[in-house]
N, C-alpha and C positions, 0 to 999 in steps of 0.2 A: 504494500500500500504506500503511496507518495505520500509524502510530509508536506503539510502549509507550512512556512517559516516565513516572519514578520523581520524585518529588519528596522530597527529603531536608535535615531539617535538620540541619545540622552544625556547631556552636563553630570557633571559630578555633583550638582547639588538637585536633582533629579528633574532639570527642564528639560520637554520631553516636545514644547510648543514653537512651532515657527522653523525648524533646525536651517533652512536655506538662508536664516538671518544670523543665526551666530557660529554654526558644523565646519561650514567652509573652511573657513579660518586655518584649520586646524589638519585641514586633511594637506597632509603631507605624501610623497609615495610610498611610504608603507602600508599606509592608510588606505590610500587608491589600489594599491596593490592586493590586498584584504579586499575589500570590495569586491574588484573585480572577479578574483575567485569566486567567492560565493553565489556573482551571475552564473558561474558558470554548472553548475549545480542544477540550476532551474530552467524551466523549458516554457513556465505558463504565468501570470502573473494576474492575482487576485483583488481586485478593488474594489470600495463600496462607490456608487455614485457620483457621491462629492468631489471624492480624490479622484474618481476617472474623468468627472468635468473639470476640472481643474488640470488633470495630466493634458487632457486632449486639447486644450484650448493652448496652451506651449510648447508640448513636446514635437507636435506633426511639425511644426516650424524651425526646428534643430536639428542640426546635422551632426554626425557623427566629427566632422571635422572640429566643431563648433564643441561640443560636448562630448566623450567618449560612453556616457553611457545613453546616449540618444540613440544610437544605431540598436541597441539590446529593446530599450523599450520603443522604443518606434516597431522592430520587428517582430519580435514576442508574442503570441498570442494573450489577449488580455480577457480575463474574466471576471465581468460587474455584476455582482448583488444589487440587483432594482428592481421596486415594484413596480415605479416610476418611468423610469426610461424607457424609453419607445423606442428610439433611430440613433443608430449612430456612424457616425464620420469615419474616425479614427479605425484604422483595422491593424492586424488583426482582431476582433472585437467579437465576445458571444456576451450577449445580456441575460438571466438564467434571475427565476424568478424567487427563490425557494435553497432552503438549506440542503434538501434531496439531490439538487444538483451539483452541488459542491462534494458532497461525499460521494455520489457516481464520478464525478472527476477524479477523487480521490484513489477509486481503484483502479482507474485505468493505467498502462503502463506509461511512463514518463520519467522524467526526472521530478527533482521538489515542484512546488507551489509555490509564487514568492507573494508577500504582500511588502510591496516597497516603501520606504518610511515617506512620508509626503510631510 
């Protein structure tokens, strides 16, 4: 069975909010180095709504040149938790209504599940 695995950054005094306002900073290439491992592990990438309207409305606009992990989530299949969501742009993209369909994902064969830290 495939693993979800949440990637989160967090401060040492446990802010957990905003991370694209203070993470940066800090990411050095050992850091990027870690990172990048860990995409490589995953094969599908799990999101609720917000964060997928929020990925989609910057990510399709970046380029691998521009950011190295743009080309990963640009390409990735993405999968959004919405009752809500109707149509979407951004692909690869399945919208899945229901916690039923996250655990038939879960046994199919693949690598991890990511939920990426937004």
């Amino acid at each position: 069975m495939r693993k979800i695995v949440a990637g989160v950054f967090v401060s040492l005094d446990g802010v957990t909010e905003s991370p694209e306002t203070w993470a940066m900073q800090f990411h050095d290439d050992d850091v990027i180095q870690t990172l990048a491992g860990g995409l490589e592990r995953k094969d599908t990438l799990l999101l609720g709504r917000r964060t997928f309207e929020d990925f989609a409305a910057y990510w399709p606009n970046v380029s691998a040149d521009d950011d190295p992990f743009a080309g990963f989530i640009n390409d990735t299949p993405k999968v959004v938790v919405s009752t809500t969501l109707r149509e979407v742009d951004w692909q690869p993209t399945t919208v899945v209504r229901d916690l039923d369909a996250i655990r038939e994902l879960k046994e199919k064969p693949g690598k991890d599940i990511g939920i990426p830290a937004a």
